[in-house]
MARLUM-765939 format. One record per residue (C-alpha): residue in one letter; residue number from 0; y, x, z. Coordinates in nm, 3 decimals, decimal comma. Last residue first. Layout:
+--------+-----+---------+---------+---------+
: residu : num :   north :    east :      up :
+--------+-----+---------+---------+---------+
:      a : NUM :       Y :       X :       Z :
...
+--------+-----+---------+---------+---------+
This chain:
+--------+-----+---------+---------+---------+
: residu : num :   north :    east :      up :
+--------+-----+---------+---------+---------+
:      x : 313 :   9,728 :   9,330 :   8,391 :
:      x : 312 :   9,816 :   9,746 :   8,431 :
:      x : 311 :  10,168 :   9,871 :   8,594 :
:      x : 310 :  10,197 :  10,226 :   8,559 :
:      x : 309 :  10,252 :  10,340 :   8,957 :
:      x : 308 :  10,597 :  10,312 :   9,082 :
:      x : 307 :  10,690 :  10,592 :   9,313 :
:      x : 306 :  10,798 :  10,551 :   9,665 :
:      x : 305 :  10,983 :  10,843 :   9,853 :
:      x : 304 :  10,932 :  11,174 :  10,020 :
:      x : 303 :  10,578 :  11,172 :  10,108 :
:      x : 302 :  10,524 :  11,254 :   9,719 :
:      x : 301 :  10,207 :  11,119 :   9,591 :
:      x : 300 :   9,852 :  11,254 :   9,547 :
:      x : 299 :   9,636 :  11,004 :   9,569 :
:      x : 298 :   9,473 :  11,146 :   9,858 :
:      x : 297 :   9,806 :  11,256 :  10,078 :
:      x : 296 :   9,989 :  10,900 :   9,954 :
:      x : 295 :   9,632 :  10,746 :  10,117 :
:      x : 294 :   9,700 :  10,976 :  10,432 :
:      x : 293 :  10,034 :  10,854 :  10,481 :
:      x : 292 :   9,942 :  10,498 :  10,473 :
:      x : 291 :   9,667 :  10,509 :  10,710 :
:      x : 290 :   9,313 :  10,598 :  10,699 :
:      x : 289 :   9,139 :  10,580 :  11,020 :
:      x : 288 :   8,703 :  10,637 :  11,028 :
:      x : 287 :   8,516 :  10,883 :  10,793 :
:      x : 286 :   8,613 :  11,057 :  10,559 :
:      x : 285 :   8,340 :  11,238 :  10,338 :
:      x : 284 :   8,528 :  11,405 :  10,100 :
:      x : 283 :   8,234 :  11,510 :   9,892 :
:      x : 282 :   8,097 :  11,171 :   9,927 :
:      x : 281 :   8,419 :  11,001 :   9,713 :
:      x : 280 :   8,428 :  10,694 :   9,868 :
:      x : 279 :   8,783 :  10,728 :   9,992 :
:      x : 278 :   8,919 :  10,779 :   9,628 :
:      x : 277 :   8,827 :  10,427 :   9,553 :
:      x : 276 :   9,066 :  10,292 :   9,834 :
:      x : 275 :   9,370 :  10,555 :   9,763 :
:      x : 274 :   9,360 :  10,367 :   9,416 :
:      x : 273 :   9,326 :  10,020 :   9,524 :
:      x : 272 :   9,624 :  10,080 :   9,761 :
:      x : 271 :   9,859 :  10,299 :   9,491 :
:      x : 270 :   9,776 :   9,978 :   9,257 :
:      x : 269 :   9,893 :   9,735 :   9,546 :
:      x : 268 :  10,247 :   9,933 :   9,591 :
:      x : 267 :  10,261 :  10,033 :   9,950 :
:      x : 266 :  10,511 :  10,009 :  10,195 :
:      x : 265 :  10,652 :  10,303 :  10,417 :
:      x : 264 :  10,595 :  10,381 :  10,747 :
:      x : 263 :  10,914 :  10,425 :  10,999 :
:      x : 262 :  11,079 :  10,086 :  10,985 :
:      x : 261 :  10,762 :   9,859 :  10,997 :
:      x : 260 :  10,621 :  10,085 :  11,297 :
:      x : 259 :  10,900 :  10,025 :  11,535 :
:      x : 258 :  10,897 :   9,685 :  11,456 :
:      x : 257 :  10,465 :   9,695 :  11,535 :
:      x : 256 :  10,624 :   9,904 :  11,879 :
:      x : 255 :  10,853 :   9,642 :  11,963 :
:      x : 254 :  10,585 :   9,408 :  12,011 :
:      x : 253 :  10,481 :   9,520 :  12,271 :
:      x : 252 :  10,149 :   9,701 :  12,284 :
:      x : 251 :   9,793 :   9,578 :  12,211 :
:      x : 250 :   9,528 :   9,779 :  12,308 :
:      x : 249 :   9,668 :   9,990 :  12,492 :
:      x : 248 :   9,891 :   9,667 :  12,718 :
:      x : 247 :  10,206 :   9,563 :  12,681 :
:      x : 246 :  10,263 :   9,299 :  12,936 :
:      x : 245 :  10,642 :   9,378 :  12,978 :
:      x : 244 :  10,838 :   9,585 :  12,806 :
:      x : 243 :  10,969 :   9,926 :  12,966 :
:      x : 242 :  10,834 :  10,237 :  12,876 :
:      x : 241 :  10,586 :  10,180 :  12,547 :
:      x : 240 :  10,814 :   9,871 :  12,329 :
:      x : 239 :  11,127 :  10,014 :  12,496 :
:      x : 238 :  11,023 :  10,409 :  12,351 :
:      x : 237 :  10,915 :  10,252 :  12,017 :
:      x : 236 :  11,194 :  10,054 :  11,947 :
:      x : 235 :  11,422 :  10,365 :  12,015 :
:      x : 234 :  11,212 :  10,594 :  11,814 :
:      x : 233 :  11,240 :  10,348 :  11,529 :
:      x : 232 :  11,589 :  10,281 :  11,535 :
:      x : 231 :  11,718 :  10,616 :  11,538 :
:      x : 230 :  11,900 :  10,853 :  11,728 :
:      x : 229 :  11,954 :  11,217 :  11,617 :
:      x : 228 :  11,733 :  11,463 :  11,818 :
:      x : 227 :  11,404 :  11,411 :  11,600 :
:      x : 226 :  11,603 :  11,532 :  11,282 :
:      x : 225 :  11,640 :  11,273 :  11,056 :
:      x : 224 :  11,409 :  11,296 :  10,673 :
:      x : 223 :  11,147 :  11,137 :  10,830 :
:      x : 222 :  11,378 :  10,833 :  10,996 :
:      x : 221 :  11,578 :  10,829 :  10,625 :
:      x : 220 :  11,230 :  10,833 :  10,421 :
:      x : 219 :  11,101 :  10,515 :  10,643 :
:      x : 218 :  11,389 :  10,328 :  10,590 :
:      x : 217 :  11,489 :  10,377 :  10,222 :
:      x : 216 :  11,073 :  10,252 :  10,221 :
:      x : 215 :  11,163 :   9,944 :  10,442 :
:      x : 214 :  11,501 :   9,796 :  10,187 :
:      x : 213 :  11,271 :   9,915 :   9,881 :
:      x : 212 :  10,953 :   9,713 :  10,031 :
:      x : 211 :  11,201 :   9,409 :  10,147 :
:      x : 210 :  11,310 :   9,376 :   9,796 :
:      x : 209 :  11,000 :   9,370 :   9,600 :
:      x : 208 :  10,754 :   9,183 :   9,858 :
:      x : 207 :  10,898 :   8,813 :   9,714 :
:      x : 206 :  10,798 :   8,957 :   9,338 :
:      x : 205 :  10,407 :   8,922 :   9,399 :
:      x : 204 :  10,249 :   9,019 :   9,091 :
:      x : 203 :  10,544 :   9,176 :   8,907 :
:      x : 202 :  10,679 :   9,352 :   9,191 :
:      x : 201 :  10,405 :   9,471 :   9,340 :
:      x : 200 :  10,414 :   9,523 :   9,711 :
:      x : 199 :  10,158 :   9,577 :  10,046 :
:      x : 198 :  10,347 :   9,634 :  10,364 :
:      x : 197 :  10,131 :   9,889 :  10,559 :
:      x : 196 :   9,816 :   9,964 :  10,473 :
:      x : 195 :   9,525 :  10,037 :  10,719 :
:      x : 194 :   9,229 :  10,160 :  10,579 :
:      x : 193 :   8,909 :  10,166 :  10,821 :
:      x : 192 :   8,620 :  10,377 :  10,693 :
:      x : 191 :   8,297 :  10,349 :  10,834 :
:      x : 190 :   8,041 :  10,587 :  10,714 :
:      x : 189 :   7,631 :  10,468 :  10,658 :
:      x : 188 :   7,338 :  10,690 :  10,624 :
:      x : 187 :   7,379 :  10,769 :  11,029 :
:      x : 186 :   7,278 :  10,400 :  11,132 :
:      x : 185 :   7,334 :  10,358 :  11,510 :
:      x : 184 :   7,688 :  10,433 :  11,506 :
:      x : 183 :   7,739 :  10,215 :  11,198 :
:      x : 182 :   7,722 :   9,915 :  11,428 :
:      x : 181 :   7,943 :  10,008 :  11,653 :
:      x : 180 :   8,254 :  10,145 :  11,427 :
:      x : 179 :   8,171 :   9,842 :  11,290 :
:      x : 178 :   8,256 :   9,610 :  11,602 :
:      x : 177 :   8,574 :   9,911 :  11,676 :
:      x : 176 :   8,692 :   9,807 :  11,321 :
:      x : 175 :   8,664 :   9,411 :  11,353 :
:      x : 174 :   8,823 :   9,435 :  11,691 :
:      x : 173 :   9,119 :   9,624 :  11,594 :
:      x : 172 :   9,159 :   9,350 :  11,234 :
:      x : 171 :   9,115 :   9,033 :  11,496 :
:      x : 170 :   9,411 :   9,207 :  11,731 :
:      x : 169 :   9,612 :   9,252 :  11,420 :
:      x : 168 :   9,637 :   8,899 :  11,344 :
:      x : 167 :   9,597 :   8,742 :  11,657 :
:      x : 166 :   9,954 :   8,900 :  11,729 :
:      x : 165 :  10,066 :   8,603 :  11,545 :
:      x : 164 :  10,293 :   8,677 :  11,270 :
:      x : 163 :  10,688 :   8,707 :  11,292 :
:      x : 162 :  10,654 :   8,920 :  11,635 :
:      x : 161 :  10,491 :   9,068 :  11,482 :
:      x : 160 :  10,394 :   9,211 :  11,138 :
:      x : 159 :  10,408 :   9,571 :  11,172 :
:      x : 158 :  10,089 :   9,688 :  11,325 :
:      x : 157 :   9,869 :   9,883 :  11,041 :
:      x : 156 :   9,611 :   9,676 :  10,867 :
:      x : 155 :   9,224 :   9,644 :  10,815 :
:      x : 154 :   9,092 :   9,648 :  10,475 :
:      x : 153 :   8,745 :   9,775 :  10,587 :
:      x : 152 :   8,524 :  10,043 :  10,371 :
:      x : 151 :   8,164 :  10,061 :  10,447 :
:      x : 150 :   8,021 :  10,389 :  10,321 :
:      x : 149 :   7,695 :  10,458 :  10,213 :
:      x : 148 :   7,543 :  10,821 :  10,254 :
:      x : 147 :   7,447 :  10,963 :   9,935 :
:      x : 146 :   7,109 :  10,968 :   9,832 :
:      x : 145 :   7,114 :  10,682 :   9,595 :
:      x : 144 :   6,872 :  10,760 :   9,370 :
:      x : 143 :   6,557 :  10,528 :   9,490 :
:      x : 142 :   6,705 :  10,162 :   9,559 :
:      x : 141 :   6,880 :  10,137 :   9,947 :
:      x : 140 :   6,692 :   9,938 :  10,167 :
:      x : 139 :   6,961 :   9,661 :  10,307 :
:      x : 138 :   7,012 :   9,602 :  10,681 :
:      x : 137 :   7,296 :   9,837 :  10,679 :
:      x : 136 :   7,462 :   9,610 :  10,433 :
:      x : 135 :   7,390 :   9,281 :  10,598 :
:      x : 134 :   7,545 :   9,395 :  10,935 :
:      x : 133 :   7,821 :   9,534 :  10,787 :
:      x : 132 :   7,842 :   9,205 :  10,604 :
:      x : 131 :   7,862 :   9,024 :  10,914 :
:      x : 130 :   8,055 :   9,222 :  11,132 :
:      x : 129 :   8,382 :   9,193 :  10,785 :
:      x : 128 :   8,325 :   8,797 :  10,782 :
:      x : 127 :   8,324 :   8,732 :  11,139 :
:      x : 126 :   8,651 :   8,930 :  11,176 :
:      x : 125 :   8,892 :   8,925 :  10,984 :
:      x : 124 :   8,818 :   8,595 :  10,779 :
:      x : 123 :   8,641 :   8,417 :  11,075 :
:      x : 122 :   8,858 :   8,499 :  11,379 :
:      x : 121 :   9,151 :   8,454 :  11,182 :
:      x : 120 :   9,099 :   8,157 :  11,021 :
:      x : 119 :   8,983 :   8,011 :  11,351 :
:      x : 118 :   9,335 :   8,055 :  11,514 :
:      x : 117 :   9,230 :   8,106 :  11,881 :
:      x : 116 :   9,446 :   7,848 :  12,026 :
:      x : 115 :   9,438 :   8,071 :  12,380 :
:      x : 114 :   9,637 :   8,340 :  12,212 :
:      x : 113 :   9,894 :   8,142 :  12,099 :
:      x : 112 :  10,092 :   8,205 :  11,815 :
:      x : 111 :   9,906 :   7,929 :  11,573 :
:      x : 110 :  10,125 :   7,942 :  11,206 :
:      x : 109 :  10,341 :   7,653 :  11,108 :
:      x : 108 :  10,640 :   7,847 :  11,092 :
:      x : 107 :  10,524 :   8,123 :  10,864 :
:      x : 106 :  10,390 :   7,831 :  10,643 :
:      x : 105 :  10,722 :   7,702 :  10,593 :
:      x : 104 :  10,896 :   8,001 :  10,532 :
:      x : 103 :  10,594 :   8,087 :  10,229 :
:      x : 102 :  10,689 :   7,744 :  10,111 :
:      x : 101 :  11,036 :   7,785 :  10,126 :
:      x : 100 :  11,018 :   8,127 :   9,977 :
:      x :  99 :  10,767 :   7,994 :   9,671 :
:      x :  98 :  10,764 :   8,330 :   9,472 :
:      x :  97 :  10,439 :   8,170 :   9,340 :
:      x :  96 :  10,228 :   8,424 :   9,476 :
:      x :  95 :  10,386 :   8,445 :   9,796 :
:      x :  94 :  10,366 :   8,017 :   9,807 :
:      x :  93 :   9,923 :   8,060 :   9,696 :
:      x :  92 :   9,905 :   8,327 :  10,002 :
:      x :  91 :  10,086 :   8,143 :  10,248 :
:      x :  90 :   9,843 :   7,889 :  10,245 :
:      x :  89 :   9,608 :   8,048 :  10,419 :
:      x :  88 :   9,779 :   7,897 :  10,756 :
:      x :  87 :   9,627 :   8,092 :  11,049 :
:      x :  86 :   9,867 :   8,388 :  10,913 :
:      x :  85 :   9,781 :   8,716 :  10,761 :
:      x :  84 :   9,478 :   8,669 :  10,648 :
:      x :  83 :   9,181 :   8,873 :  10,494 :
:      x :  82 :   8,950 :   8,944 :  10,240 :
:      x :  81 :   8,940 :   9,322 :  10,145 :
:      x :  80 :   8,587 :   9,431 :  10,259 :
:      x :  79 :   8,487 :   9,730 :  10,014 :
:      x :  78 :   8,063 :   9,805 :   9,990 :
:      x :  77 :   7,923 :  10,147 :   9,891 :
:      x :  76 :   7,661 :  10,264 :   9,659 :
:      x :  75 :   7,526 :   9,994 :   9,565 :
:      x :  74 :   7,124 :   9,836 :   9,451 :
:      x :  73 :   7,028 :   9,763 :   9,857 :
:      x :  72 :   7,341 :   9,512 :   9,874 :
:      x :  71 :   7,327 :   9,339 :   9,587 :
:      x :  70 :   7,026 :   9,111 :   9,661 :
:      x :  69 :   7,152 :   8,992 :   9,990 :
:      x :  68 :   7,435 :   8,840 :   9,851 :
:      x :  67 :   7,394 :   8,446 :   9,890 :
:      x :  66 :   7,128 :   8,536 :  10,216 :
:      x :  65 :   7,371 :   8,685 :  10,351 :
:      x :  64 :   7,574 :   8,420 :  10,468 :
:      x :  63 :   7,937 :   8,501 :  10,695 :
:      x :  62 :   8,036 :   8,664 :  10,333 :
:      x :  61 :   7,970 :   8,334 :  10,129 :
:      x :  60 :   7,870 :   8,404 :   9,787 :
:      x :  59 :   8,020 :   8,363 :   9,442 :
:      x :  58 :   7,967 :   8,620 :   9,182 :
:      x :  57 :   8,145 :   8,827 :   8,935 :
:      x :  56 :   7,986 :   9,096 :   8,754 :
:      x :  55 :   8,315 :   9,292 :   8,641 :
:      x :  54 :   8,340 :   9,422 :   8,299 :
:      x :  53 :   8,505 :   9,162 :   8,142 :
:      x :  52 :   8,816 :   9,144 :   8,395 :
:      x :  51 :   8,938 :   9,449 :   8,294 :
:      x :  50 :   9,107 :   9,307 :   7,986 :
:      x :  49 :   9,334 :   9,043 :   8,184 :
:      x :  48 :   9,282 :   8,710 :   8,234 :
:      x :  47 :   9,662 :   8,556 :   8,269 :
:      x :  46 :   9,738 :   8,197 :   8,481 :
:      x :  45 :  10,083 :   8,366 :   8,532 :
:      x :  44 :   9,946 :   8,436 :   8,885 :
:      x :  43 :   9,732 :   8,661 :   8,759 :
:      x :  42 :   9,360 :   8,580 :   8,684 :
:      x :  41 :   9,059 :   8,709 :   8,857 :
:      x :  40 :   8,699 :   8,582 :   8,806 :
:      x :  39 :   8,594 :   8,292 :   8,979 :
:      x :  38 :   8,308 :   8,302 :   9,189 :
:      x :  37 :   8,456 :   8,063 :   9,423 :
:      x :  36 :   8,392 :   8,175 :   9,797 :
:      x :  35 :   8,444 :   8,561 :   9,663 :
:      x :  34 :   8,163 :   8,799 :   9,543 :
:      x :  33 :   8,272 :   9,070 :   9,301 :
:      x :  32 :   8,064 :   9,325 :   9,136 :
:      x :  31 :   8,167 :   9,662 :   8,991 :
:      x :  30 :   8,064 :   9,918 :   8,797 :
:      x :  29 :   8,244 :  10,284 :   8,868 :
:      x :  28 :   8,339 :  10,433 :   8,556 :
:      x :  27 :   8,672 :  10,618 :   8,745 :
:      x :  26 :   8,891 :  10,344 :   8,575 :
:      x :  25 :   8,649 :  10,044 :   8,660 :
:      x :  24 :   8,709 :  10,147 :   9,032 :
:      x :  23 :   9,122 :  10,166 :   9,030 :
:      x :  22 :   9,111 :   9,816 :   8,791 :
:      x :  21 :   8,838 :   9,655 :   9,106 :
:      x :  20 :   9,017 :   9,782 :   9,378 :
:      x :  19 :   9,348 :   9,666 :   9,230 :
:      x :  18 :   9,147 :   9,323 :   9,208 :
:      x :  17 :   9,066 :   9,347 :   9,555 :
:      x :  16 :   9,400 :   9,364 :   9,722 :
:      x :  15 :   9,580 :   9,013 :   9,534 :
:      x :  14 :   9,240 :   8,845 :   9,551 :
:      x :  13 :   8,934 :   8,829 :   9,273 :
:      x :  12 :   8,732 :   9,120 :   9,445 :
:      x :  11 :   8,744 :   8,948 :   9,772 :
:      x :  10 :   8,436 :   9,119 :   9,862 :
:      x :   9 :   8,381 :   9,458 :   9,645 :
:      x :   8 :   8,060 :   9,574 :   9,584 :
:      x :   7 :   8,012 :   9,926 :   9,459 :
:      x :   6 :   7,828 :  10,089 :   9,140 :
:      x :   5 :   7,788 :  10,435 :   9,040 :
:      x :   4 :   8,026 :  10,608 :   9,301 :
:      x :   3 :   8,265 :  10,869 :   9,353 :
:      x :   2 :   8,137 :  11,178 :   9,142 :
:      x :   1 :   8,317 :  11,504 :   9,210 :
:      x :   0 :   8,703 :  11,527 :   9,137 :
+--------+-----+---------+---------+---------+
């Protein structure tokens, strides 16, 4: 494989997504900086610091202010946006950590569905967060010897959360891509890539995604491995969720279609994530805009037939 990159910043390096960034960079002799809203480094859930951790610069900042990370930008090669949220409560992410399924219940069914509430966590941690660093970063004078264009890699998400989450959720990721999409237009030494897992699992690190990721991957390998003519649940979901529900528009469709979606793509382990992530930066691939799940088992080099467990590393 060519050279991927001396040195990238990753934003949310110390979360659940951005600390397999950080192991999958660090592995390829990529340095690494982290800026978070805390600074802290990463631990595990256990409370655990592993190894890796060391050789990560980590730094607190405040992604909607770029005057707290200003000086990074012009000395990396690329920048990786991973924070996110799933529901208007960030909560969530502390009780799925702990294996707290109460909590995690609880916080499901607190969440804003309306449209016209306009969660604000999801307006500022999808969105406003993501259009202001890619502002930032194409603002920044590259140092002398990195010739390469720069690449902007978004965390977005594919659509199989509702109706369970707010549809605010994936709306805030499509208009964070097509914003940078825009931005980037303008400024040819800069590539926008938008990957889109799917369910994201590791069963050590977050054990409550274990079980639903083997019950939705033995789903997604039975509707490939079915003949188009034999009736399945996906197809089925799909066709209602395009034909015949109401108020479905392009840019969001029924939600049928994100079920449709959860039982035809397979999950993701977190490591195969961070790893498919790093491998997108690579110049001498130069991809540029949607990555989705089958395309990251495509670059990492994994079987579309089934899920593999990656070696686990703390």
């Amino acid at each position: 494989m060519s050279a991927v990159a001396q040195k990238i910043l990753v934003v949310g390096g110390n979360g659940f997504v951005g600390s397999a960034v950080c192991r999958a960079a660090l592995s390829r002799g990529i340095e690494v900086t982290s800026i978070s809203s805390s600074g802290k480094p990463y631990k595990t859930p256990k409370g655990h610091t592993p190894a890796w951790v060391e050789r990560v610069e980590w730094r607190k900042a405040d992604a909607l202010n770029p005057a707290t990370y200003a000086d990074i930008l012009p000395g990396v090669n690329a920048v990786v946006h991973t924070i996110g949220t799933l529901l208007d409560n960030t909560q969530y992410k502390q009780k799925l950590a702990e294996g707290d399924v109460m909590g995690m219940l609880k916080s499901i069914a607190g969440r804003g569905t309306s449209a016209d509430e306009q969660p604000s966590a999801y307006e500022t941690l999808n969105y406003e967060t993501a259009v202001r660093m890619c502002e930032a970063f194409v603002a920044s004078k590259p140092v002398p010897g990195i010739t390469h264009v720069r690449p902007f890699i978004y965390v977005s998400a594919e659509d199989i959360n509702r109706p369970v989450v707010s549809v605010r959720y994936i709306e805030t990721k499509r208009n964070a891509e097509k914003k940078i999409e825009e931005i980037l237009r303008s400024h040819p030494q800069y590539r926008g890539v938008y990957v889109r897992p799917s369910m994201i699992y590791h069963p050590h690190l977050r054990p409550m995604t274990n079980i639903p990721a083997t019950i939705f991957d033995l789903s997604a390998r039975i509707h490939d491995a079915v003949p188009s003519y034999v009736p399945m649940p996906s197809p089925a979901l799909r066709w209602l969720g395009t034909s015949v529900a109401p108020n479905a528009t392009d840019k969001t469709p029924s939600a049928l279609v994100s079920m449709a979606n959860l039982f035809s793509i397979p999950p993701i382990h977190v490591d195969h994530l961070g790893e498919a992530i790093v491998l997108t930066l690579d110049p001498a691939k130069d991809i540029h805009g949607v990555v989705g799940v089958r395309d990251m088992r495509e670059l990492i080099g994994l079987s579309q037939g089934g899920a593999e467990t990656p070696t686990e590393s703390t």
